[in-house]
C-alpha positions in Angstrom: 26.0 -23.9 31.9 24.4 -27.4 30.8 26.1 -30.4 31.9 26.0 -33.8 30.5 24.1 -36.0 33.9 27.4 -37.6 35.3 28.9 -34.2 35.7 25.3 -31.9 36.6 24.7 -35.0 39.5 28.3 -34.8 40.6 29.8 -33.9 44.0 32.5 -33.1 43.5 34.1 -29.7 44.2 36.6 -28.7 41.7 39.4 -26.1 43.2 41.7 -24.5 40.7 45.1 -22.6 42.0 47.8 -21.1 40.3 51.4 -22.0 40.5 54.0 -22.5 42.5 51.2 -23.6 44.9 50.1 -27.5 44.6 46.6 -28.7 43.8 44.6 -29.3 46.3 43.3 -33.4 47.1 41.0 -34.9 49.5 38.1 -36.5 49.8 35.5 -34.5 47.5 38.0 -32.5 45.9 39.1 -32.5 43.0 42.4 -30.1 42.5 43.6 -28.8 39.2 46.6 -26.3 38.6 46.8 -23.3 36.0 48.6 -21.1 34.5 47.3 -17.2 34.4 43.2 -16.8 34.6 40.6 -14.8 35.0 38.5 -14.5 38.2 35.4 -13.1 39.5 34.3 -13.0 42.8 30.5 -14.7 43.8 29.3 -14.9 47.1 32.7 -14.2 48.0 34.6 -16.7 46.4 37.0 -16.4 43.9 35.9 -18.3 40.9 36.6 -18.7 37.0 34.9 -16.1 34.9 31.9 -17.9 32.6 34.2 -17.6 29.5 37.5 -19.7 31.3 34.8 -22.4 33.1 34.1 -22.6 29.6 37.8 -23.8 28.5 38.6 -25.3 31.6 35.8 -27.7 30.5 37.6 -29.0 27.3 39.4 -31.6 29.2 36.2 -33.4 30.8 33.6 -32.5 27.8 33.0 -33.5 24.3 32.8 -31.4 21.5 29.4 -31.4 21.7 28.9 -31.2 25.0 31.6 -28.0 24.9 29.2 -26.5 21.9 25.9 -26.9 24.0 27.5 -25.4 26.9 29.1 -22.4 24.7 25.5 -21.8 23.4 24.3 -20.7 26.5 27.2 -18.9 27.4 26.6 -16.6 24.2 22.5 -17.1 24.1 20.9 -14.1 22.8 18.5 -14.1 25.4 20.9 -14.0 28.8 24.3 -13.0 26.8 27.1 -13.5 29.5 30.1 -13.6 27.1 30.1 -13.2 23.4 31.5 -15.7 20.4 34.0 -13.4 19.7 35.1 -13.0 23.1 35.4 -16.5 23.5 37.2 -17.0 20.2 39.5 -14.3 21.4 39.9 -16.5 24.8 40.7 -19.6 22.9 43.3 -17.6 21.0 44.9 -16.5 23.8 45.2 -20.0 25.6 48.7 -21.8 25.7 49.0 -25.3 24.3 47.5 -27.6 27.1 44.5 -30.3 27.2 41.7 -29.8 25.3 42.5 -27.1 23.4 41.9 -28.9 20.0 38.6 -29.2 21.0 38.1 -25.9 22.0 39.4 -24.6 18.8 36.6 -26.7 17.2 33.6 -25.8 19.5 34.2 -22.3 19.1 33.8 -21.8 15.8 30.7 -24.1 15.7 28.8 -22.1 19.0 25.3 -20.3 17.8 23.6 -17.5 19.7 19.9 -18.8 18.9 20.0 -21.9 20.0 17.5 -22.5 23.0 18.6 -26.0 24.6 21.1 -28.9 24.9 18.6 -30.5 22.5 18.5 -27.3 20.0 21.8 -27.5 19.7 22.5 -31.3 19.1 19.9 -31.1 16.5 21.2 -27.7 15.0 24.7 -30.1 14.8 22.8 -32.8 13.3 21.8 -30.7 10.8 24.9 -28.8 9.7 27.1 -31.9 9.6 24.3 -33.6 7.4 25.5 -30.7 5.3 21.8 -28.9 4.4 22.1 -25.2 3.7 20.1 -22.0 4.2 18.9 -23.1 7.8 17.8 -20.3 10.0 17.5 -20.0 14.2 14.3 -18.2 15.8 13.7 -17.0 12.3 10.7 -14.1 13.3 7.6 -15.1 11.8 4.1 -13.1 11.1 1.6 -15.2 9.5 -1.2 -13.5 7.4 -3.4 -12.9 10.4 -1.0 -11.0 11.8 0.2 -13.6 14.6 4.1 -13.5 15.5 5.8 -16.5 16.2 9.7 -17.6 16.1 10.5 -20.9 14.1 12.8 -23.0 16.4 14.6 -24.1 12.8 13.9 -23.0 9.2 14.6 -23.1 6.1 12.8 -20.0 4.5 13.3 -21.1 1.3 11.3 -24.0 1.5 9.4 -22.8 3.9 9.9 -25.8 6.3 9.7 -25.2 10.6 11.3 -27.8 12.5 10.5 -27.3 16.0 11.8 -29.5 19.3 9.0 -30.4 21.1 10.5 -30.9 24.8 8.5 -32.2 27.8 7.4 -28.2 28.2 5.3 -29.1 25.2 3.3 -32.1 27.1 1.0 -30.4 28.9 -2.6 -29.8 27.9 -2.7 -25.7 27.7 0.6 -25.9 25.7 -0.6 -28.8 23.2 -3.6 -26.8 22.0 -1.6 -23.8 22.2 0.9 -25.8 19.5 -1.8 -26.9 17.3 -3.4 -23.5 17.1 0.0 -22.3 16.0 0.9 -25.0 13.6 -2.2 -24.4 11.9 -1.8 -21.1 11.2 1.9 -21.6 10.2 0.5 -24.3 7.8 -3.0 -22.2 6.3 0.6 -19.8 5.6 2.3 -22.8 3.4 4.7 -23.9 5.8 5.1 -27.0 6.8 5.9 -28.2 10.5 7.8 -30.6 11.0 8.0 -31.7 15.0 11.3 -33.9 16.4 11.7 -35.4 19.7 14.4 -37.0 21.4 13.3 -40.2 20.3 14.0 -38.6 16.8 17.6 -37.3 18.1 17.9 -41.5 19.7 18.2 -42.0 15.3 19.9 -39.3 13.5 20.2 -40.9 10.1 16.7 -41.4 10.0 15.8 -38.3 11.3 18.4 -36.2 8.7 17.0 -39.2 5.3 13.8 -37.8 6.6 14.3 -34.1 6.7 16.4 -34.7 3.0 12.8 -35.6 1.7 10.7 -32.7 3.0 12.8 -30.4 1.9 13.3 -32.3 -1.5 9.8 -32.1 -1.7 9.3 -29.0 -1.0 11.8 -27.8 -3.5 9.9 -28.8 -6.6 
């Protein structure tokens, strides 16, 4: 699952244990204590399954942060547990830290999102309250090329695509504005963000407002 930095660059080895034994401490180690789990064994160790890493993150993550890493969990592409399996998980789990916050990020998890960045500006987005936004929407443009809109609202017929570092070199650049152009000679219209975009999200949402005001009309 993605991590925010301080937690991907971290150390630290986390080791779980049910009662009546006592957390583990030391130096390195950081020892938590639970109630009934579920396991799976890798490489011979008994870890969390992905679905109960998932909540046992809700006391060190954000909202956010817990909704990125849920996305993943759930992606469409590399399913490993579904939405409703984690809803079901959430239900299930006693009053303890974090659960608030789970009980928020699972209902706000989307299968089509591609990235930590997909999903913050999918968030963005819905809490900016726009409607009729679709993920990966399929797309075949008049010449018969198939493509996936990152974000779009068919209606309008408005793309937004992330453009991530992956999009920076040379092959991939021409291979973008060979797309966009055919997306466009369609009559939709691309509109490309970057984290400098996320950096400002009330400019970035005023902005979107307009386009799609605009292309209302």
């Amino acid at each position: 699952m993605p991590l925010p930095t301080q937690h991907e660059l971290s150390q630290a080895v986390h080791v779980a244990v049910p009662p009546p034994h006592t957390a583990p401490t030391g130096k390195g180690v950081i020892g938590h204590q639970l109630g009934t789990s579920s396991w799976q064994y890798w490489h011979g160790i008994r870890v969390s399954t992905p679905g109960r890493a998932w909540c046992e993150l809700a006391s060190a993550l954000t909202i956010d942060e817990l909704v990125a890493a849920g996305d993943y969990l759930i992606s469409w592409e590399l399913t490993l547990i579904s939405q409703r399996e984690l809803c079901e998980l959430v239900g299930r789990m006693p009053a303890r830290r974090g659960i608030r916050k789970l009980r928020v990020a699972v209902e706000l998890l989307h299968d089509r999102s591609g990235s930590v960045k997909e999903t913050q500006l999918r968030l963005l987005i819905l809490r900016a309250g726009f409607i009729g936004l679709s993920m990966n929407l399929p797309i075949i443009t008049s010449g018969g090329f198939r493509y996936r809109g990152d974000f779009a609202f068919e209606a309008e017929r408005v793309i937004i695509e992330y453009q991530s570092a992956y999009h920076a070199s040379l092959e991939q650049f021409r291979a973008d504005m060979t797309r966009r152009s055919r997306l466009e000679a369609d009559g939709w219209f691309v509109m490309e963000v970057n984290s400098d975009d996320l950096a400002n999200p009330a400019e970035l949402m005023a902005r979107l407002r307009r386009v799609l005001d605009a292309r209302a009309r």
